[in-house]
Each structure stands twice: as C-alpha cells, then as structure tokens.
C-alpha positions, 0 to 999 in steps of 0.5 A, a space after each residue: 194967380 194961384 188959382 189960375 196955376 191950378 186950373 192950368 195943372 189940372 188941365 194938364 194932367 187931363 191931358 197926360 191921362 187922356 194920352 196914358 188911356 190912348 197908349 193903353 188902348 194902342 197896346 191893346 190893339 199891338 196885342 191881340 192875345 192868344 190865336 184862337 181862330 181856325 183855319 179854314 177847311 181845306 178845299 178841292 178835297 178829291 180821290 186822285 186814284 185807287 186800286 192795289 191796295 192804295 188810295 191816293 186823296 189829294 186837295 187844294 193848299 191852304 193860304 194862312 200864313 200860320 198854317 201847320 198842316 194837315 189831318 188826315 180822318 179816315 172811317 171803314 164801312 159804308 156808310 162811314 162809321 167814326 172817323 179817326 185821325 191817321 196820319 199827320 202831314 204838311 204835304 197836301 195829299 196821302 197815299 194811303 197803303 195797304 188797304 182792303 180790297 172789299 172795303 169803302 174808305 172814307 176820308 176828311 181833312 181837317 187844317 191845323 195852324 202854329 197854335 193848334 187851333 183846327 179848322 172844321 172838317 172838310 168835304 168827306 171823300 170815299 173809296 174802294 181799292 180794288 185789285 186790278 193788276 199783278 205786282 211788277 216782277 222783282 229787278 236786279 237780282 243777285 245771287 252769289 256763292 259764298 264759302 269760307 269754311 264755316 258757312 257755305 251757302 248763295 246769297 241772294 239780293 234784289 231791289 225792293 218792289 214798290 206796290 202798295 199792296 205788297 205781301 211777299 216774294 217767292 224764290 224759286 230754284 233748281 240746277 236747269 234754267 228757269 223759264 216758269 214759276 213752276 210751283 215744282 220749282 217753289 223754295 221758298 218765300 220771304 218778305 226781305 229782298 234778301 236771302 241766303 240760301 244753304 239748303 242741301 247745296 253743294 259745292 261746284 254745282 250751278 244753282 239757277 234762280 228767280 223771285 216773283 212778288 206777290 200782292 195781298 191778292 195772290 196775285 203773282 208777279 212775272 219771274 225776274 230776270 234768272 241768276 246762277 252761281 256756284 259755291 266754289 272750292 276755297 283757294 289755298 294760300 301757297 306762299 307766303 305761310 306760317 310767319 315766313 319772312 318776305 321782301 317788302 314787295 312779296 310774290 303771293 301763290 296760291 292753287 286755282 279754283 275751277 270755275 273762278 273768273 279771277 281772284 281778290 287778294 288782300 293784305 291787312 296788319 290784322 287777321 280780321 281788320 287794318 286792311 292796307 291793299 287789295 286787287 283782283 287777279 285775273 284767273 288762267 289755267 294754271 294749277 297755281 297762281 302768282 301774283 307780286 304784291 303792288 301797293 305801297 312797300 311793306 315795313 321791314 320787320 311788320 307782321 301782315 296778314 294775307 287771304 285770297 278769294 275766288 270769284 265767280 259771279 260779275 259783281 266781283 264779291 268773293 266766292 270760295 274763301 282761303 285761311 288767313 296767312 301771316 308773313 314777315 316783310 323784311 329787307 
C-alpha cells in the first residue's frame, strides 16, 4: 500500500512540474523583452515644392502603433555627399528654409519608435530652390512721433513677412509722399520689423515713409503701404500743479498742441505706475483744454499724479508728452 501512496505522489508531482514549466513557458510568451524591431521606412517620400529659398519633402504617415516620429537627412552637392540629420519632427513633412539658390539638396527620412530603434533610411529625394519671385511687400506699417522731453524720435512697426528667403527690410524716408523705392529715398535697413527713427528730425515736421523686403537674392519687394507722422510739441499741464489741493472730481487744463487729433489724460497714485483712469479728449482750436476728471471719486486727502499726451497718429498712442504733475483731492 505504501508503494502504491508512492507511485500516486510521484505522479502527482510529474504533474505539478509539468503545469510550473507551462506557466513559465506562458510567461515567456506575456514578455517578449526589450523592442528591438525597427519601423519600417517611411514611403511616398516626394519633393512637394521648391523655390525661394525653401523646400518643402513630404511622405506618407507610418502605422506602427509605437511610432515616435520622424528623421530628417539632408546632404549638398551633386551627387549627394554625407548625409546628416537635421531636424527631428512628429509631423510627416519639413519645409526647409533658407537654402541656397544654386545648391542640390538631397534629403532621406528614416522612422523612430517609443524604443529608439530606427528604421532604414528611405527613398532619397533632391532639389534645387531657385529664386523665382520677389519678396511680398511688408503690411500694416505704423509710424508714430514720440517726444517726452528726453527722447524725440518715430516709431515704426509692421507685420513680419513670411519668405523663406528673407534677408532684410529697407525703410525708405523723406518729407514728400513716396511713390518710389528711390534709392535716393534709402535710410536704412534692418533685419526687425521695428524701428525708431531719430536721425536729424525735427519736431512739427511731417515724415513720410515706407519699407520694402528683401530676399537672399537682392530681390526687392513693392513699397508698403506709405505712413506719416510728426513728432509733436509737448502739452503743458495748467491745472492742477506743484501739489495743489482739488476736489475729488478735478477740472484738468492744459495749453494745445498743434496738429493733435485729440489728447490722453491720465491719472495714476505714482509718478510712473498705479495708474487709476485715463480717457481721450477731443482736441478743438483753443489755446487751452479743460477736461472734468470722470472716474471714480478721488480719496480726500490722497496725493495723485497727472500727464497728458498729444495724439497725432490713428492708432491712438501719445505723441508730445507733458511732465508729470502732482494734486491733493480734497473735499
């Protein structure tokens, strides 16, 4: 009988062991180890455009479900010489920028997953970005005169312009309209889409001008839309000055300016911050503007601050600056 016992315990630990190498051989299967299988390359690889200084490679989307992205290779010359990696994108095209107008470019694409591993490089693509077309001319250029006493200057802004092969702008001026990019007319250039002008100018003089862009090429844009302003004389606060004492819905003056289209008024708790109201005001022909202060009532016994600025331009900024005055609400 014991032997019997035995025989049925041995088999039953055949068993046991047979079941513990299934559950290992499963576990081996749940867990594969570490990826190292590559994507495949990504296909459809093609040359979408190029000119201007730009090229545009496009290819199809890949469908592993741990893909990462993309690889960009680009090489120069003809025939390609070595290729290396430029960019880095999830997206499934470049536009490349600012490239030679003379100069082959080849480009491959290789695919990277969640684990690193990359694929094999795809089909190699090649072009040349000749210089076809003229820049588009600069839009919504502002100019506005500024003069605060210490600096007296325009300002100048317009929207950037979008060209792959952008190199500058040139700011053409002059005190007549400009219907030209007379090289005559040449002030400058600059690589902003920004600039302050105070270079021999003078106050309650028109200044006309216009910005062009220019590509890698020396191609010249058309001239922007012109713009003008004057740097204008600095209002004069009148009342209230030097600490006077006011009720808490003052009555502001100050002398005109010439050429003002209307004036900002502020009122602030500092000299330079903590501003509490301001408002514009039209401008008329009188040698001195009054205005009632109209925002919120003023704290009897508070000290505040006061400026008014000159307007000349449309997008409302001030132009001629006063001093900073300072008055005494009281009841």
């Amino acid at each position: 009988m014991f032997g019997i016992m035995s025989s049925r315990h041995a088999h039953i630990i055949l068993v046991l062991a047979a079941l513990l190498l299934a559950a290992c051989e499963r576990e081996r299967i749940v867990d594969p180890g570490p990826d190292t299988t590559a994507p495949l390359p990504p296909a459809g690889v093609i040359v979408e455009g190029a000119r201007d200084g730009y090229i545009f490679v496009g290819w199809l989307p890949g469908r592993e479900r741990d893909l990462r992205g993309y690889i960009v290779h680009r090489s120069e010359g003809t025939p390609p010489g070595m290729f290396t990696a430029v960019d880095t994108l999830t997206l499934n095209f470049i536009i490349d920028e600012q490239r030679s107008y003379d100069t082959t470019y080849s480009y491959y694409i290789t695919a990277i997953d969640g684990s690193g591993n990359e694929s094999v490089p795809s089909d190699t693509v090649s072009a040349i970005s000749e210089n076809r077309y003229a820049p588009d001319g600069p839009r919504q250029l502002s100019v506005n005169g500024y003069n605060d006493g210490q600096r007296r200057e325009l300002r100048l802004s317009w929207e950037a312009v979008d060209e792959a092969d952008l190199a500058f702008y040139r700011i053409y001026r002059d005190r007549a309209p400009i219907d030209a990019a007379d090289s005559t007319l040449l002030f400058t250039e600059t690589v902003q889409t920004f600039f302050d002008d105070s270079v021999g100018v003078q106050t309650d003089t028109r200044y006309f001008y216009a910005v062009t862009a220019v590509d890698n090429g020396g191609w010249e844009s058309a001239l922007s839309p012109m713009q003008s302003d004057v740097i204008a004389r600095r209002p004069v606060p009148v009342f209230p000055i030097n600490g006077m004492k006011t009720v808490v819905f003052p009555m502001l003056r100050w002398t005109a300016v010439s050429g003002a289209a209307s004036y900002l008024v502020t009122v602030a708790l500092s000299e330079d911050a903590g501003e509490i109201w301001s408002g514009y005001v039209s401008a008329s022909s009188q040698d001195t503007l009054a205005f009632r202060y109209n925002g919120s009532a003023l704290t009897p016994g508070e000290r505040y601050y006061w400026r008014v600025s000159s307007v000349t331009a449309q997008n409302g900024k001030p132009n001629g600056v006063s001093d900073v005055q300072q008055f005494v609400a009281d009841d």
